[in-house]
C-alpha positions in Angstrom: 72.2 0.9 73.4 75.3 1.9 71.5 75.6 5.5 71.1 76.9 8.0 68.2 80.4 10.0 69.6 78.4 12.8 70.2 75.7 11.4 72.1 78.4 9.7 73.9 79.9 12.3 75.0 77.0 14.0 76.1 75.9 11.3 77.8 78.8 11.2 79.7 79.0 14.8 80.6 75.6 14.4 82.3 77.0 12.1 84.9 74.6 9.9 87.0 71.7 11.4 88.4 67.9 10.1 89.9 66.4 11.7 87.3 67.5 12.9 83.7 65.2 14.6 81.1 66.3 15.1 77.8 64.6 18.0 76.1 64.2 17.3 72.6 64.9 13.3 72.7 64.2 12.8 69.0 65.0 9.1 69.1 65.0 8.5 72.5 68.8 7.3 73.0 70.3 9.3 75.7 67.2 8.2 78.0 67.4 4.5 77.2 71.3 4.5 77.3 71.6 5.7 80.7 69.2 4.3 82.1 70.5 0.8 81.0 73.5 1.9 82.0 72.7 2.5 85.7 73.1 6.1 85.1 69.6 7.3 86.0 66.9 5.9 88.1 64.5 7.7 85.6 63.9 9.6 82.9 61.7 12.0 80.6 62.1 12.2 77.2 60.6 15.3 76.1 59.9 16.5 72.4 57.7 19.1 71.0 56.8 17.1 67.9 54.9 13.9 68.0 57.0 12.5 65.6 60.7 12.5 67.4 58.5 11.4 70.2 56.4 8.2 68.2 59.9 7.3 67.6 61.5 7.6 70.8 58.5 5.2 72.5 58.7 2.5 69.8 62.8 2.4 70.9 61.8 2.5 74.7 59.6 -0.2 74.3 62.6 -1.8 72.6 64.2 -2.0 75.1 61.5 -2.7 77.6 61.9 0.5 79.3 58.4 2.1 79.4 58.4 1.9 83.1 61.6 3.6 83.5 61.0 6.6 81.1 58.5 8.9 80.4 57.8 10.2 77.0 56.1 13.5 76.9 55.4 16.0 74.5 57.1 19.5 75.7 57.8 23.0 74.0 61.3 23.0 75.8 60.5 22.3 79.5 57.0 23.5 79.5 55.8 20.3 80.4 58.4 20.2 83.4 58.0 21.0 87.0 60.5 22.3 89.4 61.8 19.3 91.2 60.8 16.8 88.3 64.3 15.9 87.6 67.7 16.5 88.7 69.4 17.0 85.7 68.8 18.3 81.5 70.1 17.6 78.1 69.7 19.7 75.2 71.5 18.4 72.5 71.7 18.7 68.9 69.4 22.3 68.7 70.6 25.7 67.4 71.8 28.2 69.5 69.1 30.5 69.5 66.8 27.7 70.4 69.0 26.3 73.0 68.9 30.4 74.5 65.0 30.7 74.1 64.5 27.3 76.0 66.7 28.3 78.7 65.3 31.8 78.9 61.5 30.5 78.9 62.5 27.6 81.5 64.2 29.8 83.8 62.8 28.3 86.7 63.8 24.7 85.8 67.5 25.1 85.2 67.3 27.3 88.5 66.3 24.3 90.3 68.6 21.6 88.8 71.6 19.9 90.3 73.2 20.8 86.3 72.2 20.9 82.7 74.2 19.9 79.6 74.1 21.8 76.3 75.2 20.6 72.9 74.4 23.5 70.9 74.8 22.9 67.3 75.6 26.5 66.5 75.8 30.0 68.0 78.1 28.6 70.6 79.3 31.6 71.8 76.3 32.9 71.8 75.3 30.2 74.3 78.2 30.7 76.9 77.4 34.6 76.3 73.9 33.9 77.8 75.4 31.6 80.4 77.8 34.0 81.5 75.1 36.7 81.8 72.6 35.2 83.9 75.3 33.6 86.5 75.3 30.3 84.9 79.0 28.1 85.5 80.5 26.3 83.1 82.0 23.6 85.0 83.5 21.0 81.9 83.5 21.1 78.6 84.3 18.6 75.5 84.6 19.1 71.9 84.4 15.9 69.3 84.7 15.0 65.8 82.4 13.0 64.1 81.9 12.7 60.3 83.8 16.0 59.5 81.6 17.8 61.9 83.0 19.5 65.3 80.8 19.2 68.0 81.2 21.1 71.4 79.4 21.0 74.6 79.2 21.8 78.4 78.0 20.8 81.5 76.4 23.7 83.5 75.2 24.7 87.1 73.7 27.8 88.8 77.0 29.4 89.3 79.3 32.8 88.7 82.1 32.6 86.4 84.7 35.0 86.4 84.7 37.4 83.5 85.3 35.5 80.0 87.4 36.8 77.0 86.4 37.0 73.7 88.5 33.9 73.0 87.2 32.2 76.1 83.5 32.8 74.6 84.2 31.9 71.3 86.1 28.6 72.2 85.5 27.5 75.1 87.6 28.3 78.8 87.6 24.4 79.8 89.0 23.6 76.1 91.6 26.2 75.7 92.5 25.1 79.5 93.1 21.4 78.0 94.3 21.9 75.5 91.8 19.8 74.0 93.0 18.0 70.6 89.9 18.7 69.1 90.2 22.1 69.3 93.0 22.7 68.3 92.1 20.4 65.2 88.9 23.6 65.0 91.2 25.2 64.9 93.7 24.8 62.2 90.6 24.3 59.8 89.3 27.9 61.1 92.7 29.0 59.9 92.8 27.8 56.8 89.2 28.8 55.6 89.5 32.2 57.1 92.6 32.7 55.3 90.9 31.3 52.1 87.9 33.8 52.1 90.7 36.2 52.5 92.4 35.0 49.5 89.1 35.2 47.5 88.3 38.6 48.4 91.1 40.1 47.2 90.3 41.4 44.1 87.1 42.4 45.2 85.8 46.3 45.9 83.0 47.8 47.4 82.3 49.3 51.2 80.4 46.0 52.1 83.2 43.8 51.4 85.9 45.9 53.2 83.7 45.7 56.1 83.5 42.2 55.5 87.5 41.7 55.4 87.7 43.6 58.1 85.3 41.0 60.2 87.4 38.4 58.8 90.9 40.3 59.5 89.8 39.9 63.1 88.2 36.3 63.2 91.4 35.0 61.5 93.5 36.8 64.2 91.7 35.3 67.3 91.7 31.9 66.3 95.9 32.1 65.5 95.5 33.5 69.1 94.0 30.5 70.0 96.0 28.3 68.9 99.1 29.9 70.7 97.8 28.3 74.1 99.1 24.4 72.0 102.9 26.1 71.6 
């Protein structure tokens, strides 16, 4: 199983483990790729549609795997029991949702060795939550793939020391790297910030002051941000 850049490097933030379950599998490739990688023993792929999950068994039984993985149909990790696994993915899911599922499933992440997150927005929303409810960020990564930017972590019960709002925003374990992607974020935060700037110029009216104002500040935190690659 060849894998997209993202779901490579999700897959290779989860590590190797007994037991992975990847919560919202869709097609079913993290589950078969590291388990024919030697990366798991096991593993559940978990969807709440049938769908994703019709999909993921006909690739499982692709790759003659319907032994080593189980599909099951899951509302997050409602179908999940403490113990079940040693590790979770949730990749490729909004923010909000990525939140909820952690919030309902409380006493799954509680019990797992880690959990990686590939939240497709809300991002600081996510590490917010994390940071909250003495969750610890222990890596991060950041790709690029077909002009998207994709970051993610790899999580474990833990306390963090107090983030900043740049830390939040960004990412600790990026800024720390100075991870190229990033920085490539970025320069292309820059540049649209100062754009919607531009185009609010000649334009009046309470809402849109407050509105320049948000942008004012957005714009200055990510020039902040991009201080820590001088």
């Amino acid at each position: 199983m060849e894998l997209s850049k993202r779901l490579q490097a999700v897959a290779d933030l989860a590590g190797s483990h007994p037991v992975v379950a990847d919560v919202g599998t869709d097609h079913g490739y993290i589950p078969i790729y590291l388990v024919e990688r030697k990366k798991c023993e096991r593993a559940l792929a978990l969807d709440v549609n049938e769908g994703p999950l019709e999909r993921a068994r006909r690739h499982i039984m692709e790759h003659d795997l319907l032994g080593k993985i189980e599909v099951r149909q899951s509302d997050g990790v409602k179908a999940l029991q403490p113990g079940e696994c040693d590790c979770a993915v949730l990749a490729g899911m909004g923010g909000a949702l990525t939140v909820k599922i952690l919030e309902e499933g409380e006493e799954i992440f509680r019990d797992l060795k880690d959990f990686v997150l590939q939240p497709q927005s809300e991002i600081a929303k996510v590490r917010h939550y994390l940071a909250e409810n003495h969750y610890l960020i222990t890596a991060e990564d950041m790709v690029l793939e077909e002009g998207k930017f994709y970051p993610m972590m790899k999580v474990k019960v833990g306390q963090a020391a107090a983030y900043s709002r740049m830390e939040l925003r960004y990412g600790r374990d990026l800024l720390r790297q100075k991870h190229p992607v990033l920085e490539m974020f970025l320069e292309k935060e820059v540049c649209s910030k100062e754009q919607i700037l531009k185009n609010l110029e000649s334009v009046s009216g309470e809402q849109i002051r407050v509105r320049r104002q948000e942008i004012k500040a957005e714009l200055l935190l990510a020039k902040e941000a991009l201080e820590v690659y001088l």
